[in-house]
LOFI-704642 format. One line per 5 residues: number of its first residue (from 1); their letters; for each residue x, y, z of C-alpha. Coordinates in steps of 0.5 Angstrom, whole numbers, plus 500, padded with zeros to 3 digits. Each point is the difference from the previous one (the first is absolute). Example, Ala and Ser with C-alpha at 12.3 -4.5 7.8 and 13.67 -1.06 7.14 Angstrom:
BEGIN
1> AS> 525,491,516 ~ 502,507,498
//
This chain:
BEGIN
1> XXXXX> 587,461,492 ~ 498,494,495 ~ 495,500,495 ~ 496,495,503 ~ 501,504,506
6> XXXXX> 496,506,496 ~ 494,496,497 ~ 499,497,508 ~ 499,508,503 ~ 497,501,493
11> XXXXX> 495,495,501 ~ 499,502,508 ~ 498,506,498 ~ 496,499,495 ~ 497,495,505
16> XXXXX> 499,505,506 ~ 497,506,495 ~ 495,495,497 ~ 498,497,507 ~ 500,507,503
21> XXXXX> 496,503,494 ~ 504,506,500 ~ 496,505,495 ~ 503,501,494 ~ 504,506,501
26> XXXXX> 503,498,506 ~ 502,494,497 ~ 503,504,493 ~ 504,504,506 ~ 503,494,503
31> XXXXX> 501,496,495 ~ 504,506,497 ~ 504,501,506 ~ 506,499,501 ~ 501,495,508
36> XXXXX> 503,504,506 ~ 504,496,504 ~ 496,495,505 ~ 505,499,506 ~ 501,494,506
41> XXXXX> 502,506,506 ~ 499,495,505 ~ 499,492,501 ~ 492,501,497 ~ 499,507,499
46> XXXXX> 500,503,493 ~ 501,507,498 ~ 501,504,494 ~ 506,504,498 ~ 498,507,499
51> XXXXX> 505,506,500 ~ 504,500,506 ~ 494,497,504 ~ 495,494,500 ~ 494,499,498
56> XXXXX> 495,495,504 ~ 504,497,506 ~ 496,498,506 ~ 495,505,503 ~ 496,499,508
61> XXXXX> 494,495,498 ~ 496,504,505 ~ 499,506,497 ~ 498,496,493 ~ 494,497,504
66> XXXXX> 498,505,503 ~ 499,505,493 ~ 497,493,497 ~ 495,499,506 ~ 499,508,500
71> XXXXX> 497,500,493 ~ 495,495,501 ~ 497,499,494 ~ 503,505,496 ~ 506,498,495
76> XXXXX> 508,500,502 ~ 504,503,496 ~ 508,499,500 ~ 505,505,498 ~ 505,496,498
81> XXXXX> 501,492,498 ~ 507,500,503 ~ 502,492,501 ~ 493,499,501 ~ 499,499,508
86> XXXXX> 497,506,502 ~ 494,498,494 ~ 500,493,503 ~ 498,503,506 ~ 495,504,499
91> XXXXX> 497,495,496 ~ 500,496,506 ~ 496,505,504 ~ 496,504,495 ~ 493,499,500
96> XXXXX> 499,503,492 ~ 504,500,495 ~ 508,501,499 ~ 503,505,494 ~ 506,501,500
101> XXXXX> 503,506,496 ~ 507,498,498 ~ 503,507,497 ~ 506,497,497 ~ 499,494,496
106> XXXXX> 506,497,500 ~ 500,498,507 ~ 493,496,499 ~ 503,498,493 ~ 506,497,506
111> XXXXX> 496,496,505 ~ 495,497,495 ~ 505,497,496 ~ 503,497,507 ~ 495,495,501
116> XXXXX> 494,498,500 ~ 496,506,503 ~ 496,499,507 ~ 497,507,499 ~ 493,496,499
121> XXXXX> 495,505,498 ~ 502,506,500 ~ 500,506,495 ~ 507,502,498 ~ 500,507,496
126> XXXXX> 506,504,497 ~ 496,506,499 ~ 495,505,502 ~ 496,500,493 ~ 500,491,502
131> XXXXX> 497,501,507 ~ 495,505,498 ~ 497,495,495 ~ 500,495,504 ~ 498,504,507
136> XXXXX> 493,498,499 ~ 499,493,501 ~ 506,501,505 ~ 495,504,505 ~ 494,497,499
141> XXXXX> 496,506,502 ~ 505,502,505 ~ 502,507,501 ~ 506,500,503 ~ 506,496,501
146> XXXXX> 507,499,503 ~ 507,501,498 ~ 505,495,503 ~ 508,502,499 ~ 506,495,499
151> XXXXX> 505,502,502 ~ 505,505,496 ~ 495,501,495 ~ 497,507,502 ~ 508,503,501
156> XXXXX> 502,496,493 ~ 493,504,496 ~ 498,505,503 ~ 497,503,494 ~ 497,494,498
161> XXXXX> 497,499,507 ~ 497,507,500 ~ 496,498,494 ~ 498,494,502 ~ 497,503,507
166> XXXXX> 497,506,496 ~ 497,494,495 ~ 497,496,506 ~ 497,507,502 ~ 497,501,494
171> XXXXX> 497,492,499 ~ 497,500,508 ~ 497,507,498 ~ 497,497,493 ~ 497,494,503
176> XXXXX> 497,503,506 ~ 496,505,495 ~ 498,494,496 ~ 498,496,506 ~ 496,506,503
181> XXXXX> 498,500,493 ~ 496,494,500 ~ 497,500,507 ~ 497,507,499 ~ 497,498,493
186> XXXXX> 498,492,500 ~ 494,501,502 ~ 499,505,495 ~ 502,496,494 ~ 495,495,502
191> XXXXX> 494,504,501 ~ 502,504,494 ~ 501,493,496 ~ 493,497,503 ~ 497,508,497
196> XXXXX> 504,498,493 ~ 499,494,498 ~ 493,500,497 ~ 504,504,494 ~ 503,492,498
201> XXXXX> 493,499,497 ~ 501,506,495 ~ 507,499,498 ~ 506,495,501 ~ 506,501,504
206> XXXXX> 506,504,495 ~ 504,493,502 ~ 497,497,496 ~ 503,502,494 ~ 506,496,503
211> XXXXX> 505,499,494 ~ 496,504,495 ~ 505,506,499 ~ 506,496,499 ~ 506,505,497
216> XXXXX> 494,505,500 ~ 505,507,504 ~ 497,503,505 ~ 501,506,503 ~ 498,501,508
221> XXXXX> 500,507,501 ~ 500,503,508 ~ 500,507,502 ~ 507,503,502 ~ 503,506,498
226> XXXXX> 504,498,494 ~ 493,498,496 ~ 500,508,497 ~ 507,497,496 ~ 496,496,496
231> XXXXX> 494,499,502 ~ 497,502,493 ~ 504,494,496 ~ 495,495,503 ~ 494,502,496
236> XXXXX> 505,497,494 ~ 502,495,505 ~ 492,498,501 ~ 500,499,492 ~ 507,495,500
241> XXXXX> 497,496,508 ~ 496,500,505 ~ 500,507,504 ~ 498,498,508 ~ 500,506,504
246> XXXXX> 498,501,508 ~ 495,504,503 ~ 505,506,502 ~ 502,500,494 ~ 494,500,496
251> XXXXX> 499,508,499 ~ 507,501,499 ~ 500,495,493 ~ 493,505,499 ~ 504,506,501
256> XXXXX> 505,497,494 ~ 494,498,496 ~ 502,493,501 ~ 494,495,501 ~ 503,493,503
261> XXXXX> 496,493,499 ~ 500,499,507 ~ 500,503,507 ~ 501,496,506 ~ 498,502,507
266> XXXXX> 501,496,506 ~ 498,505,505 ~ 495,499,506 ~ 499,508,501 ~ 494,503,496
271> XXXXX> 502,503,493 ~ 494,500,496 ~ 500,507,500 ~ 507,501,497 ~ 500,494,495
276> XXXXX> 494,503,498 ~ 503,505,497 ~ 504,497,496 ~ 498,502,493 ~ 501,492,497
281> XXXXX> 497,496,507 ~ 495,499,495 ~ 503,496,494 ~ 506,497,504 ~ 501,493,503
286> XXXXX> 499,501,507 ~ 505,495,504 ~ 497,501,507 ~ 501,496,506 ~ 495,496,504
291> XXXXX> 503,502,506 ~ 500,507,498 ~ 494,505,502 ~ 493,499,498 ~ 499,507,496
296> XXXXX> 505,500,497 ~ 500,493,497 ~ 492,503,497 ~ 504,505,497 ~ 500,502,493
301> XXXXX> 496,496,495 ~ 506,497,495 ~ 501,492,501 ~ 502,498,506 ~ 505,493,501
306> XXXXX> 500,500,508 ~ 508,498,503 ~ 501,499,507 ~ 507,498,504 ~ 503,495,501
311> XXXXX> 500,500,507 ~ 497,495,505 ~ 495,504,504 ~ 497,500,493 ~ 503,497,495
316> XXXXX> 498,492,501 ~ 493,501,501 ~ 500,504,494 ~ 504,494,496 ~ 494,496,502
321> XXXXX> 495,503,498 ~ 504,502,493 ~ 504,494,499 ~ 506,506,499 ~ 506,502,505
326> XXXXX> 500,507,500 ~ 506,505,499 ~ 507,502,505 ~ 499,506,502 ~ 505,505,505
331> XXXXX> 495,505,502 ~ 501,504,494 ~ 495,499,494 ~ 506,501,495 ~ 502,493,503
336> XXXXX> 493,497,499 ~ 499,502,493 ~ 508,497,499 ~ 498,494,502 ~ 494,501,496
341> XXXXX> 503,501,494 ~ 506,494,501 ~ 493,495,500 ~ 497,503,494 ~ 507,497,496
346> XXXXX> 502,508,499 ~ 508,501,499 ~ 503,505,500 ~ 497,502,506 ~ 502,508,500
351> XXXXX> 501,504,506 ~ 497,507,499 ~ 500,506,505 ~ 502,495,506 ~ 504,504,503
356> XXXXX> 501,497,507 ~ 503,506,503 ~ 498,508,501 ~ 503,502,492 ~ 501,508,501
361> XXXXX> 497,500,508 ~ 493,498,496 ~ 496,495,502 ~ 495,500,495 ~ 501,501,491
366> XXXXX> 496,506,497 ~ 494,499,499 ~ 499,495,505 ~ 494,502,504 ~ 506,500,506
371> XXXXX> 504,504,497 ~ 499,506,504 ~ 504,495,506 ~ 508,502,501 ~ 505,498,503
376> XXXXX> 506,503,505 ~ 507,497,502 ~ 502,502,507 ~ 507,501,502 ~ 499,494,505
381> XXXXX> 499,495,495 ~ 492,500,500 ~ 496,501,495 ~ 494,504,501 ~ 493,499,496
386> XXXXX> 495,506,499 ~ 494,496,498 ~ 495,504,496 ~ 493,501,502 ~ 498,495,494
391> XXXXX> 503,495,503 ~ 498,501,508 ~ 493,501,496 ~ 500,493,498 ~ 504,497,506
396> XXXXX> 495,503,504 ~ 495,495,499 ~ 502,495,504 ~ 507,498,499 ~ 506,500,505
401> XXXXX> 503,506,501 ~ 505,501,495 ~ 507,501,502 ~ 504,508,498 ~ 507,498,502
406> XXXXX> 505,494,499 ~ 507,499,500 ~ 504,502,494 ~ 503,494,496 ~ 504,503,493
411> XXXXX> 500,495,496 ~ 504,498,492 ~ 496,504,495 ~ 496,498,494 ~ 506,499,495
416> XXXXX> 506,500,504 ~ 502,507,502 ~ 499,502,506 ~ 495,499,506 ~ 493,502,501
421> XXXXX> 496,502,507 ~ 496,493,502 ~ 497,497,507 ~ 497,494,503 ~ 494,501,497
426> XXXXX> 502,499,493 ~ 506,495,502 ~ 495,494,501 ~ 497,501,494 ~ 507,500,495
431> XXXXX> 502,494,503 ~ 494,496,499 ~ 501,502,493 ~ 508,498,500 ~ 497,494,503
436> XXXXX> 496,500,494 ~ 505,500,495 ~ 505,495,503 ~ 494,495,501 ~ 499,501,492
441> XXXXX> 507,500,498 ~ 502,493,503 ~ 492,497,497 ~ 498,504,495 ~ 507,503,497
446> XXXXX> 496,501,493 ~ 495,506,504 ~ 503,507,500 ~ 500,504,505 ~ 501,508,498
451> XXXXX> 500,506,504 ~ 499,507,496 ~ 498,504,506 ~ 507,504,497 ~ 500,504,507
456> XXXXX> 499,496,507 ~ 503,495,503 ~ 504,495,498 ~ 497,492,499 ~ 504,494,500
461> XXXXX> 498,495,495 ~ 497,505,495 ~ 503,503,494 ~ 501,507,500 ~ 497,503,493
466> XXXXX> 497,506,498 ~ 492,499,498 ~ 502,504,493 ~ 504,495,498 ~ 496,494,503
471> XXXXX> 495,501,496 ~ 503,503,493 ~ 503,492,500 ~ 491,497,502 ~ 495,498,494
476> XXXXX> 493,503,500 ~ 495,495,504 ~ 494,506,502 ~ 498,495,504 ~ 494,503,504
481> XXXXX> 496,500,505 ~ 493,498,497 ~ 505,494,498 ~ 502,498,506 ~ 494,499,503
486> XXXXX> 498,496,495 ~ 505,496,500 ~ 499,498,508 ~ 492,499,498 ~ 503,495,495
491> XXXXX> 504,497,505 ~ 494,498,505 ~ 493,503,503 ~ 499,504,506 ~ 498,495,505
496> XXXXX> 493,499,502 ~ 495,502,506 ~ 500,493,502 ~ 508,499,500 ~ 501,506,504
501> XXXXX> 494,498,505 ~ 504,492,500 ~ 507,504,503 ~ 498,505,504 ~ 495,493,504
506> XXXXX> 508,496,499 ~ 504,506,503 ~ 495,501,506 ~ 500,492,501 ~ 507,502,501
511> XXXXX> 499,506,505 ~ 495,496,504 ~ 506,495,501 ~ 504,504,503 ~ 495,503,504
516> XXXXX> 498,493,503 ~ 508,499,501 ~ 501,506,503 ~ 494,499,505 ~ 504,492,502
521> XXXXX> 507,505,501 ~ 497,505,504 ~ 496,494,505 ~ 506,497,500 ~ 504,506,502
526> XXXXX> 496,501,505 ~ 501,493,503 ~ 507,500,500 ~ 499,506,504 ~ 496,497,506
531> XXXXX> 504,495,499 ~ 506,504,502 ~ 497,502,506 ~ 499,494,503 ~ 507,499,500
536> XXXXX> 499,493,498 ~ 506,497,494 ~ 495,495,498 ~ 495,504,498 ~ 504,505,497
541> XXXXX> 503,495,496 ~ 494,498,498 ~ 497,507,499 ~ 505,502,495 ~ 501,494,496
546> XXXXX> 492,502,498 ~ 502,507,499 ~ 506,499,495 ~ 495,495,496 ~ 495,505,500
551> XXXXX> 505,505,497 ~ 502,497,495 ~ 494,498,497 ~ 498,508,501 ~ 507,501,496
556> XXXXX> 497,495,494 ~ 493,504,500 ~ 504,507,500 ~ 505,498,494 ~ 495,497,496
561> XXXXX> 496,507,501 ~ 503,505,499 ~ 496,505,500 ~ 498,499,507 ~ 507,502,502
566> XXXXX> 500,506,497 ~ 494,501,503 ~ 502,498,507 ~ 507,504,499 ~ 498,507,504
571> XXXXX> 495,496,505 ~ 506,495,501 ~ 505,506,502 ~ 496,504,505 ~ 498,494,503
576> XXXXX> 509,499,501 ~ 499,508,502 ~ 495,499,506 ~ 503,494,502 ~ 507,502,502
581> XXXXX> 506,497,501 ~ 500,497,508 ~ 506,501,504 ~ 502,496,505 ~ 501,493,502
586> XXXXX> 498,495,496 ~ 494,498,501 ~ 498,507,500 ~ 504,500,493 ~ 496,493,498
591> XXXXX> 493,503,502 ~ 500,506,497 ~ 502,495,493 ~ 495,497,501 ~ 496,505,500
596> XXXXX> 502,503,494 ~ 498,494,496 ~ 493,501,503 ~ 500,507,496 ~ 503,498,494
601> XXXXX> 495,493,500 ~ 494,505,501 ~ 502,506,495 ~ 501,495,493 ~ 493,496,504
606> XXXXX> 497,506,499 ~ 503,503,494 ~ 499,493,497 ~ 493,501,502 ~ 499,506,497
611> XXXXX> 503,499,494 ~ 495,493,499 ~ 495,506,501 ~ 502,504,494 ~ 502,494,495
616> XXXXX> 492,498,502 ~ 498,506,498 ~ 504,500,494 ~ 498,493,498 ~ 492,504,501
621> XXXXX> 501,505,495 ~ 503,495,495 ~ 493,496,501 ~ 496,505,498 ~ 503,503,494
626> XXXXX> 499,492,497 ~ 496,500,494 ~ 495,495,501 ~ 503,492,498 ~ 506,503,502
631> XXXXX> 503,497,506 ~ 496,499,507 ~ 491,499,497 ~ 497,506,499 ~ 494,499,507
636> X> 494,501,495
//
């Protein structure tokens, strides 16, 4: 082949990965790999040489369609790029997203240096550690998915073909949890917020030492069992950076005579009662979520810089209140207080007692006020969890019942040698941060990303190092406590009575919007109801006309309050529950439709309403606590 020849396959390929927007490693794999042999075995049909047999020759359309109509609005997967007609059908049949998980990158590197690509806009992945990156914006709250096979590839790749079936199974399982997750606790965050925003008039938001403590380390301190290794070294860490420790790992750093600058608790349970017995609560920086339980936000008398997550159901309301975004989160609190520190400007931001796996069938570091919790590893592949009674104190509060068995899932070890016990629980929150780390690898290089858990699991894109060693090469900053909160009061003042008041009146506007919008779709449905009873095409027609107007203009009131949503989550899905599905012929099937929106209009109506409600309450409480001048007149 000429060299022209090779500059043009060069430039199709890059052309199709870049039009692709394959992710970086993948593209890395691909680039590097060597093309199998894309071959014509019939006028029109294309296969890829492999072994003794093919891989992608023509499969029956049919049962592609079906598996995509199936799926619904879950993702395709598709087991093998092949010469790509099997992607190219799903794609023309699935009503959601297209991955394709292509196990050897030559035969992706084949087809797309053949020609321009017509895979349009379809996720191509060679690896599993890609696909869990990117699962997220894939599913889109979707806890489930399908898996589509080209012909071949299950009998070429058998073991590839298990992981990736294992793999799915996993993400399925972790995106119900978040999903369940969020419907179960929305409400709650809103009602927990709405109690804890009247701190904003004492103390500012910790985010607004954006950049403040650039190159400044900082150490994020969890509680898993490797902690007890090196724990104590963190009170000399304390001196060289900012020590930040989660609320289970508080008494462990106590016990070790540790006393962190930080402590960040998300939380929606009550540990007041557990914080309170922290010997520095006092003198700490309390980086406690709004979203988090009322006592405990009130718990501890040391400065309080208050972080909320970066989630809709709360994070856009709170940024118009405070001008400020708030920070990424996994449903871990090790991540918020990452995210934390990668707004502060810290670097290197240092991993400690982040174990991510069940080091030594423990769950919990010594000290920790869950220590006593153990772990057991079945012969079956399952891991059993036997929670101590401290923890099914606190859970006992409210929480969802928490979970005392998952699957096993070895994972590498911390270092390289060997693998550790781990499950889905703790899989979410590793790929968040390797997410993290490949994010910051490609945008800011200069923030170093280290793990010094020495013990746990392994996480890509951090460096391996011992805490010993980490600090011996630190300078002496004392940086203190008594100097970040002054710091963050230097930066703005706490917000006013009065500019509380203003929101909460803006975001109950907002409610009442949705709840004016909801009430116009409900009517609307039922007309269009009545009017398929009259079996009358010009009245149905026309009725629906109506209603989809009207529903758009609820999809615009609801985004632009997210709040409400949030609130209207679990109203919304017993509304689903009580409805039903409807079997039968059509009308039957498009009556019961009709239905459904009916109960789904009525839920967000009346949460909306509720929600206004409470917003006005709020708004009231605001009004009261003005000082005379401030704001509204003072009635004489």
């Amino acid at each position: 082949m000429s060299e022209s020849a090779h500059i043009s396959e060069d430039s199709l390929l890059g052309a199709n990965l870049d039009f692709l927007a394959v992710p970086i490693p993948t593209r890395e794999l691909i680039e590097a790999a060597r093309p199998s042999e894309l071959c014509q075995v019939a006028p029109g049909i294309f296969a890829v040489r492999h072994a003794d047999g093919w891989l992608g020759l023509p499969c029956d359309e049919t049962s592609i369609r079906n598996a995509c109509v199936d799926a619904g609005r879950k993702p395709v997967v598709v087991f093998g790029l092949g010469s790509g007609g099997v992607v190219e059908q799903a794609r023309a049949f699935a009503q959601a997203q297209v991955v394709v998980f292509e196990p050897d990158p030559g035969i992706a590197r084949a087809l797309l240096a053949s020609g321009p690509s017509s895979l349009g806009d379809v996720d191509l992945v060679c690896s599993l550690h890609d696909l869990t990156q990117i699962w997220p914006s894939v599913a889109q709250g979707e806890a489930g998915a399908t898996l589509v096979r080209t012909p071949g590839y299950r009998e070429a790749f058998p073991e590839a073909h298990q992981a990736l079936e294992r793999a799915l199974g996993e993400l399925v399982q972790r995106t119900g949890m978040n999903q369940n997750t969020h419907r179960q606790r929305a409400r709650m965050w809103v009602e927990d917020v709405l109690a804890n925003a009247e701190v904003l008039t004492r103390s500012v938001p910790f985010v607004s030492l954006e950049n403040k403590y650039r190159g400044v380390p900082a150490f994020i301190v969890g509680a898993g069992p490797s902690l007890g290794k090196n724990g104590k070294l963190l009170a000399e860490a304390r001196q060289r950076g900012l020590v930040i420790a989660v609320n289970s790992s508080a008494r462990a750093l106590a016990s070790y005579g540790v006393e962190p600058q930080v402590l960040c608790c998300i939380e929606s349970i009550d540990l007041s009662e557990l914080l309170a017995s922290v010997p520095f609560i006092d003198r700490v920086v309390r980086a406690f979520s709004l979203s988090g339980h009322p006592r405990t936000m009130r718990t501890g008398n040391g400065p309080l810089l208050p972080v909320w997550e970066a989630i809709p159901e709360i994070g856009t309301a709170l940024a118009r209140l405070t001008g400020a975004a708030g920070l990424p989160v996994a449903g871990s609190v090790s991540t918020l207080a990452f995210s934390l520190a990668h707004r502060l400007g810290c670097s290197p931001i240092v991993l400690v007692g982040q174990d991510l796996a069940y080091t030594g069938n423990r769950a919990y570091a010594p000290g920790a006020a869950y220590e006593r919790s153990s772990v057991e590893i079945t012969s079956a592949g399952e891991i059993r969890i036997h929670w101590c009674d401290t923890v099914k104190a606190v859970r006992s509060r409210g929480a969802p019942p928490i979970h005392e068995t998952e699957p096993l899932e070895p994972v590498t070890a911390w270092g390289g040698d060997g693998e550790v016990p781990s499950g889905p629980s703790f899989s979410a929150v590793r790929a968040w941060f390797e997410t993290a780390a490949e994010l910051l690898r490609r945008v800011e290089p200069e923030v170093e990303l280290v793990n010094a858990t020495e013990g746990g699991s392994r996480i890509r894109g951090f460096d391996e190092l011992e805490l010993g060693e980490l600090v011996a090469r630190l300078p002496r900053r004392d940086l203190t406590a008594e100097r970040i909160a002054s710091d963050a009061l230097g930066v703005r003042a706490p917000l006013t009575p009065a500019e509380l008041e203003r929101w909460a009146a803006d975001e109950r506007e907002r409610a009442v919007a949705v709840e004016t919008a909801a009430r116009a779709a409900e009517r609307a449905a039922e007309q269009a109801l009545r009017a398929m009873a009259t079996g009358s095409p010009r009245r149905v027609n026309r009725s629906f006309a109506k209603l989809e107007e009207r529903e758009g203009a609820l999809r615009s009131a609801v985004a632009a309050a997210p709040m409400v949503d949030a609130w209207a989550f679990t109203p919304v899905d017993q509304a689903l529950e009580h409805q039903g599905v409807e079997k039968g012929d059509a009308k039957a099937s498009a009556e019961a439709g009709m239905r459904r929106e009916i109960a789904v209009a009525r839920a967000i109506r009346q949460s909306a309403g509720e929600l206004s409600q409470a917003l006005g309450d709020f708004e009231r409480s605001a009004r009261m606590t003005q000082e005379p001048g401030e704001g509204t007149p003072c009635p004489l």
